[in-house]
Residue, then its C-alpha position, 0 to 999 in steps of 0.5 A: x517797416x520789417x524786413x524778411x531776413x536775408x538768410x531765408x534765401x539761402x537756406x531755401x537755395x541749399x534745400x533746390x539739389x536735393x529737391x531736383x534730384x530727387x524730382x529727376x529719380x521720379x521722372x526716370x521712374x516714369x520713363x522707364x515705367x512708360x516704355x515698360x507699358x509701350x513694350x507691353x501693349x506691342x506685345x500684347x499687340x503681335x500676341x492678339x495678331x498673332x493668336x486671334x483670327x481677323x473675324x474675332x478681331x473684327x468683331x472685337x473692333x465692332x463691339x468697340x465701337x457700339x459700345x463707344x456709340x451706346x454709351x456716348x462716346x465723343x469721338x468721330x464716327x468713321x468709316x472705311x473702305x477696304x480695298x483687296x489685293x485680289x477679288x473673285x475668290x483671288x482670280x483677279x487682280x485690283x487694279x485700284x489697289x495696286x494703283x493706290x499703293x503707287x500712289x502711297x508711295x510718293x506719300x510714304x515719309x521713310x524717315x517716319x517710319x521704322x519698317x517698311x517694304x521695298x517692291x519693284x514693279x517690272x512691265x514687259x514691252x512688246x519689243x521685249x524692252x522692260x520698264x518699271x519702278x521701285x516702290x515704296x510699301x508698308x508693312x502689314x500692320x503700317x499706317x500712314x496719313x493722308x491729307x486731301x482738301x483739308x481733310x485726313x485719311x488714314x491708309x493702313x496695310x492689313x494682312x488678309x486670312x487664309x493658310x500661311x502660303x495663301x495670305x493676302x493684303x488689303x489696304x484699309x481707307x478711314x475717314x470721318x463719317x462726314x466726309x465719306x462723299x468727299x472720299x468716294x468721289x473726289x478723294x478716290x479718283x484723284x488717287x487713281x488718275x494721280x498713280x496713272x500720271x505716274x505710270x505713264x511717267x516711268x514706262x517706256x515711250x514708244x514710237x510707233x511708223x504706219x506700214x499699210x492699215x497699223x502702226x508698227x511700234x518700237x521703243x523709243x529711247x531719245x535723250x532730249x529733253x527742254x533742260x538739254x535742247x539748244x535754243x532760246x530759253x525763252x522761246x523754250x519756256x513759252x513752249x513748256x508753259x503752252x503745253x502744261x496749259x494744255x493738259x490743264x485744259x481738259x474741261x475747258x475744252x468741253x465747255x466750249x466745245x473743242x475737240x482737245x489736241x494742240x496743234x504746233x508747226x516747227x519750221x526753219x533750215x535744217x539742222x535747227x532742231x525740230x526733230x529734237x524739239x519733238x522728242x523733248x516734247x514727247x519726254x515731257x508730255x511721256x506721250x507715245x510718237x506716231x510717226x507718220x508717213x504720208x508717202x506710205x497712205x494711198x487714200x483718204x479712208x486709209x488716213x482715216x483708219x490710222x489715225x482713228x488707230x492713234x490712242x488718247x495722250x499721244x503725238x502725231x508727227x508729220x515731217x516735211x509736210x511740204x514735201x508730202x504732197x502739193x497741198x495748194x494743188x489738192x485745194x484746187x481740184x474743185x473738191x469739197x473737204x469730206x473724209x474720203x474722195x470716194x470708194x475706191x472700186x478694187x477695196x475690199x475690207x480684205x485687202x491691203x492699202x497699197x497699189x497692186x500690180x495691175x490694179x487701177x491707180x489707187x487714189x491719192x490723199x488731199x489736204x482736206x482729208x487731213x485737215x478734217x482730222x484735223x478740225x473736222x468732225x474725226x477731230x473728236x475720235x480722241x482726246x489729248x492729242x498734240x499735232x506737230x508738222x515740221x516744215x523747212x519752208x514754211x512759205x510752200x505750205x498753204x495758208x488753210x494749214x497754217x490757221x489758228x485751230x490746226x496749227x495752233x502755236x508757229x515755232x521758228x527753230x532758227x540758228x545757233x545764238x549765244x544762249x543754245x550755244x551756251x547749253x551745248x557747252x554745258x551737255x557736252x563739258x559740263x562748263x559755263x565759262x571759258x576763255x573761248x568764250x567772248x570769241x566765239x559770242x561775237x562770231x555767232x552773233x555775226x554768222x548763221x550757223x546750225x546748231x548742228x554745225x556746232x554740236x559737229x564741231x564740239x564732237x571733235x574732242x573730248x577736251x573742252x580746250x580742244x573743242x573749242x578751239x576747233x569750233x572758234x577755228x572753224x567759225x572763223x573761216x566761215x565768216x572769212x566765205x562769208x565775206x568772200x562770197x558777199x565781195x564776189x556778188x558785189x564784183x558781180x553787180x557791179x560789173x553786170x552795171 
């Protein structure tokens, strides 16, 4: 058998540098004239933008495309929606357009991107408080992708016609021809509820108090929140859990037929809680408060005007609901459930809804007139509404309050247990452990103490040695009452024996 000789080899590897460089000049040759042809076709780019009006380009762009059409041309044909800044000659402002480039802005990859525009949007509160939100924009001539259901669309920001100090902005929304219903009518309604949801989520939260027929409203600034709130996690993540179902349930509840609101009783002693539980679930929902006072409404058909007056996506309160009225009582005059008791003789639609001096005794509100807002027929006047009582003694509430359908979910806000301490410990010191600790797990697991009471205690000093040591200090001399206070009674048993 031959055999190749063995110097071939080593010929050919002495010819490999030479070959390799010159392969690499040729690949920089083609680098250098690729970026040369990129630089160009943006010059040529800007010049076109620049020297031809946008109908010349807009036409250019149509013979394009028939021409693409005409002559076979195998891509896609598309479509776009042009969605104008301003229409009506200018006059007025597009609500979808500004709802869309809120929308981009979450979609926008700045990494991506080698210019973009920075806005900030400002809304003036009643109260004279502002709110707003910084935003995220491209430049006119940008583009960005999109994907919805599978399926792409492009946004392109487009500089408008006009004098130099007149010129506008639209963005363009391109897709495949055959997805254009999926675009119109699942694609564009997403983009806007989407922007609303964020709306509501960076604007102001307000509370608002009736006084008379309105409500009366103010900012509302209240820093609680589920991550800050001092309870048990678990009991804290069930509720989370019912409210994002909740908002998820919207036509579930017209399938069947249900008027959308939630309906949740808080109750325990005081200094539990509740009130703070209510603010966290209004930050979490960013839902307005309306909180309403009873002792302020003098009949029926004044409840009924006010809370008609409560839009969707808000919360009603009523705190102390046992205290506002004997509710068994109301249930036991014999009255039928019905919206009002009756016109009152001296209303007018021109008077106040209060007592006048010298005016027959305005008619006072019942249970039924507030259950039938509740789950009656004006249930319906609204939708994704959260209802909320509040209650320090839940046994003086009477049991057709309390029933599935208008108090839907019971939370029992009880005292401070080991874990609510523990997110005390970390909002007020920024700790998870220390050497207080163990103590102060076994005294709370054996003494009921408010989570108000501990927060008192933890105020006391900004060092977190100190606080805790005055907060150990004082649960020990609360069980040492307790346990006086426990051997007092035995004494006294036994001596009355």
């Amino acid at each position: 058998m031959d055999h190749l000789p063995l110097t071939a080899p080593a010929a050919a590897a002495s010819l490999l540098p030479a070959q390799g460089g010159r392969v690499l000049d040729a690949y920089k040759k083609a680098l250098a004239t690729a970026a040369s042809a990129a630089a160009y076709a943006v010059l040529a780019r800007s010049m076109a933008r620049e020297l031809f009006p946008d109908e010349l380009r807009a036409a250019v762009r149509w013979c394009a495309a028939v021409a693409g059409a005409r002559f076979g041309r195998s891509e896609k044909e598309r479509h776009t929606v042009v969605i104008q800044r301003q229409f009506d000659g200018g006059y007025n402002e597009n609500h979808l357009f500004n709802s869309a480039r809120a929308y981009l802005a979450t979609r926008i990859d700045p990494r991506a991107m080698r210019r973009l525009c920075l806005a900030r949007s400002r809304a003036n509160e009643p109260d004279g408080d502002s709110s707003g939100s910084t935003l995220l924009c491209m430049e006119p001539g940008g583009s960005t992708t999109d994907v919805f259901d599978g399926v792409e669309f492009m946004w392109t920001s487009v500089e408008t016609g006009g004098e130099e100090n007149k010129k506008g902005e639209s963005l363009e929304l391109s897709f495949d021809a055959e997805h254009t219903d999926t675009a119109l009518e699942r694609y564009v309604p997403f983009v806007m509820s989407t922007a609303e949801q964020l709306q509501l989520r960076h604007r102001a939260l307000r509370i608002f108090m009736n006084e008379g027929r309105s409500w009366d409203g103010i900012s509302h600034h209240h820093p609680a929140t589920f991550d800050t709130i001092a309870m048990d996690p678990a009991l804290k993540q069930s509720i989370v859990a019912d409210l994002d179902r909740f908002l998820k349930r919207k036509y579930y509840y017209q399938r069947i037929g249900k008027a959308w609101k939630r309906g949740y009783l808080l109750y325990g002693p005081p200094g539990t809680g509740k009130s703070s539980l209510v603010a966290a679930m209004a930050n979490y929902l960013r839902f307005d408060l309306y909180d309403l006072d009873l002792s302020m409404v003098y009949n029926n058909s004044a409840l009924q005007r006010l809370l008609i007056g409560m839009p969707n996506k808000s919360m009603l309160v009523i705190e102390d609901i046992d205290c506002c009225f004997d509710a068994a009582a109301s249930r036991e005059d014999g009255k039928a459930p019905g919206p009002d008791d009756g016109p009152d003789p001296d209303y007018t639609s021109d008077s106040q809804d209060a007592y006048q001096p010298g005016a027959p005794p305005p008619k006072s509100i019942t249970l039924s007139g507030l259950l039938n807002f509740i789950d009656g027929l004006w249930s319906t006047c609204g939708e994704e509404r959260i209802i909320v009582f509040t209650t320090n003694y839940k046994d003086r509430l009477d049991p057709a309050l309390l029933r599935p359908g208008r108090m839907d979910m019971h939370i029992y806000m009880g005292y401070c247990g080991w874990e609510a301490f523990r997110t005390l410990a970390r909002n007020y010191f920024l700790v998870d452990d220390h050497a207080l600790f163990p103590e102060i797990q076994e005294l709370l697991s054996a003494l009921e103490v408010t989570p108000a009471e501990v927060s008192e205690m933890l105020l006391r000093s900004e060092d977190v040695d100190v606080a805790l040591r005055v907060l150990a200090d004082f649960l020990q001399e609360k069980r040492r009452s307790t346990l006086k206070e426990t051997e007092d009674k035995k004494d006294v048993a036994e001596t009355a024996v």
